[in-house]
C-alpha positions in Angstrom: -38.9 7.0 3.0 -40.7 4.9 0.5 -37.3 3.0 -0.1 -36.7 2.2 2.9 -37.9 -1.9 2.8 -35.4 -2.3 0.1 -33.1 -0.9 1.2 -33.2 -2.6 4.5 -33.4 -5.8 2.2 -29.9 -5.1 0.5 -28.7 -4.2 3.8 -29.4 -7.1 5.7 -28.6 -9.4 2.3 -25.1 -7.6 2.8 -24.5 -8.4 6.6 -25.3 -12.1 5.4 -23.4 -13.0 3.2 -19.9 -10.7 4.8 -20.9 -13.5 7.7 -20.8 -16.1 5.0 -17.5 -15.2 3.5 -16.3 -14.5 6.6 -16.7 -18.1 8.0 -15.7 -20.0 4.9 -12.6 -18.1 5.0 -12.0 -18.8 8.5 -12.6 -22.7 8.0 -10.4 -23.3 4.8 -8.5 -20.1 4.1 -5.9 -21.8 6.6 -5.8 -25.1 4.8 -5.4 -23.2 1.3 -2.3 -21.2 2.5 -1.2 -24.3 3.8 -1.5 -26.4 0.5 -0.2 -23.6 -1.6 3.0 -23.4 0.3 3.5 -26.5 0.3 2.7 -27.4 -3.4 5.5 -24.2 -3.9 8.4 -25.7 -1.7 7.4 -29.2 -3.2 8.6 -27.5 -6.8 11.0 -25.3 -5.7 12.6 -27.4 -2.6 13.6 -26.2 0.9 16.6 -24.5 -0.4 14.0 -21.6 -1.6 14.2 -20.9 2.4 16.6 -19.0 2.0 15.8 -17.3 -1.1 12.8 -16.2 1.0 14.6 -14.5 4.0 16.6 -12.5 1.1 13.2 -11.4 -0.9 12.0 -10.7 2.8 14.9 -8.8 3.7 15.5 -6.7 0.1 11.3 -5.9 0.3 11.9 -4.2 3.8 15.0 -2.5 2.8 13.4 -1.1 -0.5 10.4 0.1 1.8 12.6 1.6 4.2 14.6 3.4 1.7 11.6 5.0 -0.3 10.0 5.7 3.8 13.0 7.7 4.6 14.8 8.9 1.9 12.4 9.6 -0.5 9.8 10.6 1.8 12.4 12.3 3.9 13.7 14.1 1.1 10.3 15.1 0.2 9.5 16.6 3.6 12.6 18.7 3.7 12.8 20.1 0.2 8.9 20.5 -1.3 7.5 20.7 2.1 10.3 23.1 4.6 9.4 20.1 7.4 11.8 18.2 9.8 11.2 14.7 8.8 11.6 13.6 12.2 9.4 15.3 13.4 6.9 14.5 10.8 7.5 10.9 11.7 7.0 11.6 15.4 3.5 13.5 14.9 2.6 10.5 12.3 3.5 8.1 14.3 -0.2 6.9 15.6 -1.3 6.8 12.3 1.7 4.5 11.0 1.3 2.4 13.9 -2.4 1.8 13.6 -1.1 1.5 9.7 1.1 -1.7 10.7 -1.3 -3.6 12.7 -4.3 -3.3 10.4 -2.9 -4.1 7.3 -5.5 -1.3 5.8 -5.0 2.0 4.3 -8.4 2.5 4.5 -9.0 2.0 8.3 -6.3 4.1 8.7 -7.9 6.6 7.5 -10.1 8.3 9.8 -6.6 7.7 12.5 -4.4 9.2 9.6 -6.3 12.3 8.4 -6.4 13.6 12.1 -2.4 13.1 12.4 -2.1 15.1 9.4 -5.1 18.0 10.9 -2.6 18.4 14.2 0.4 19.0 12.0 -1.3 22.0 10.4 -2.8 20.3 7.4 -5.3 22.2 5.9 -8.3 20.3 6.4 -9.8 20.6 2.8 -6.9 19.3 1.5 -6.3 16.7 4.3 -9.9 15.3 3.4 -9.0 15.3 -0.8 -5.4 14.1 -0.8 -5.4 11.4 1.6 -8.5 9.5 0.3 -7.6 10.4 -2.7 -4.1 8.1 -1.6 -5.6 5.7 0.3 -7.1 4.4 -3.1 -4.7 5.1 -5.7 -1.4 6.0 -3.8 -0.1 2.5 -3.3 4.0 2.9 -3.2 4.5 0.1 -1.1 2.7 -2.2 -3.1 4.1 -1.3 -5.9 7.9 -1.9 -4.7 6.7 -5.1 -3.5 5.1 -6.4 -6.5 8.2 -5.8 -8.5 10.6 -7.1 -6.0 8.1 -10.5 -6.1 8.1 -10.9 -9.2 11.8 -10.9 -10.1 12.1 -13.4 -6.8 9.8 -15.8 -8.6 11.2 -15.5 -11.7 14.8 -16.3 -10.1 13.0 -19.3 -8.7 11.2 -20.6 -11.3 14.5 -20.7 -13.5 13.3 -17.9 -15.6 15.8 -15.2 -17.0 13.4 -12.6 -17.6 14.1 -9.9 -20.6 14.9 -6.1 -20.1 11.2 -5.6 -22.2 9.8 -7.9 -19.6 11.0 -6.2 -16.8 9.9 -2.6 -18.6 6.4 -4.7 -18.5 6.8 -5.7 -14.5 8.0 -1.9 -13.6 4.8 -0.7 -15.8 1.9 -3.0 -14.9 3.0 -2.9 -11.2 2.8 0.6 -11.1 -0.3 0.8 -12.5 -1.5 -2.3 -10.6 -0.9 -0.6 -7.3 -3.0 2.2 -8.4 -6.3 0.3 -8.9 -5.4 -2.3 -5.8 -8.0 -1.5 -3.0 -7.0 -0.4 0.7 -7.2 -3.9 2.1 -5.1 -6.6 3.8 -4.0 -8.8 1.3 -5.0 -7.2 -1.8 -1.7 -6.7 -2.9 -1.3 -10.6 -4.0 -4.0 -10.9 -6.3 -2.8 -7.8 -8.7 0.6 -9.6 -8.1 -1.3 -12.5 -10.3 -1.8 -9.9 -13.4 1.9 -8.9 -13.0 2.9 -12.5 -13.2 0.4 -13.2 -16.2 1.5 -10.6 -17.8 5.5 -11.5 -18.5 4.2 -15.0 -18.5 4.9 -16.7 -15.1 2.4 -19.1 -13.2 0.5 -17.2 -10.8 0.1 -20.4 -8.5 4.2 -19.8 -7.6 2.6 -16.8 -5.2 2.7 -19.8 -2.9 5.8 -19.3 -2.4 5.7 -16.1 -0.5 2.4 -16.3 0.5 3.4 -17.7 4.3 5.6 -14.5 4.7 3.7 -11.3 2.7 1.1 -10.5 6.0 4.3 -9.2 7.4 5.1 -7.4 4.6 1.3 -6.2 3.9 2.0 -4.4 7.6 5.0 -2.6 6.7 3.8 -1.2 3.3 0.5 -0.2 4.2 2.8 1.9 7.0 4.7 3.5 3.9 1.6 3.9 1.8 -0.3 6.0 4.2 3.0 7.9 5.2 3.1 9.0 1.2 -0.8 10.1 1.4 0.3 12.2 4.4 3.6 13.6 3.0 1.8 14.6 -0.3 -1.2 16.6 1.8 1.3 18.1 4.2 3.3 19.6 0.8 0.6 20.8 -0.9 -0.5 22.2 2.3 2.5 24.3 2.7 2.5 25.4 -0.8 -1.0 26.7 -0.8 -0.6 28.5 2.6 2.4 30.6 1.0 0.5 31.4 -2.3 -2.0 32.7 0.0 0.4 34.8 2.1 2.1 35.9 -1.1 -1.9 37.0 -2.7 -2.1 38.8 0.8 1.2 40.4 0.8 0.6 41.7 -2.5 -2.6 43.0 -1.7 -1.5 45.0 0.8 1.2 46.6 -1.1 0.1 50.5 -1.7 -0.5 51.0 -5.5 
């Protein structure tokens, strides 16, 4: 109680300057995207258009691939569940997922999907904030994807070690990128650093990624969930196998 004043001070100092940053952003965030696009397709010319709808296309078919293969394949072997039907009871979450861009606000949306599936909810409330912060597959696929598209655009023939490099930092990247729209770009700028290419050339698919940001943050969650419903399954049969022997006369 004696804290209250300050922290009613840091409080209130928060709510100012999130309106702050949130108006600047909405006054010249615009006109930045803007100028960086253009400044890209000034270097790289209009025939990068096309180059675009391919990176576009190869990013959702690597997302769709990992969202129902590997996930799929997950489901049915580790976790004994009809992916379909995983999908179907998932599917508010994954929606919600799409629009907001946010593994994060998903959360709450995503952890309740997983609850009516039979999710234990101890583990539902570990694993899938536990995901939502360093569970980021999606991102990951994207950033290496990216980075090979700018590399191909910039002229750059980019060596097995470097790619070693993009395959490693994006992984790790994706862990430590937070569960916000957006965030995925600016750990694509350390990837980029890293094997030496300009960071500026993000430009490029800059116009395009909010599309992209929906669909992975669909497949990121989807893995948080997947991973909580197998772990779920496995603990319920070591405790019906602890039973079971219990039971048994000696």
């Amino acid at each position: 109680s004696k804290a209250q004043i300050v922290h009613k001070f840091f409080e209130q100092t928060n709510e100012v300057l999130m309106y702050i940053i949130t108006m600047i952003m909405n006054l010249f965030a615009p006109i930045g995207t803007f100028g960086l696009v253009a400044h890209a397709f000034t270097g790289a010319g209009f025939g990068a258009i096309k180059q675009l709808g391919m990176y576009f296309f190869i990013v959702l078919l690597a997302l769709f691939i990992h969202f129902f293969v590997v996930y799929g394949s997950a489901l049915k072997l580790l976790g004994k569940t009809n992916p379909l039907a995983f999908y179907k009871g998932f599917l508010p979450a994954i929606t919600l997922g799409f629009s907001a861009s946010s593994s994060t606000a998903t959360l709450p949306v995503s952890m309740n999907c997983s609850k009516k599936m039979g999710v234990r909810p101890e583990i539902a409330s570990f694993v899938q904030p536990l995901g939502a912060t360093i569970n980021m597959d999606g991102t990951a696929i994207m950033q290496g994807v990216a980075t090979i598209f700018i590399a191909q655009i910039s002229g750059v023939d980019l060596s097995l070690m470097q790619l070693i490099t993009v395959v490693v930092i994006a992984v790790v990247a994706s862990i430590g990128t937070a569960g916000v729209p957006g965030v995925g770009l600016i750990m694509l700028a350390m990837v980029l650093n890293a094997i030496g290419l300009n960071p500026a050339a993000i430009g490029i698919i800059l116009g395009i990624d909010r599309l992209l940001d929906m669909t992975r943050t669909s497949v990121n969650i989807t893995g948080d969930a997947t991973c909580a419903l197998i772990i779920s399954k496995n603990e319920e049969k070591k405790l019906q196998r602890n039973q079971s022997g219990a039971n048994e006369p000696v």
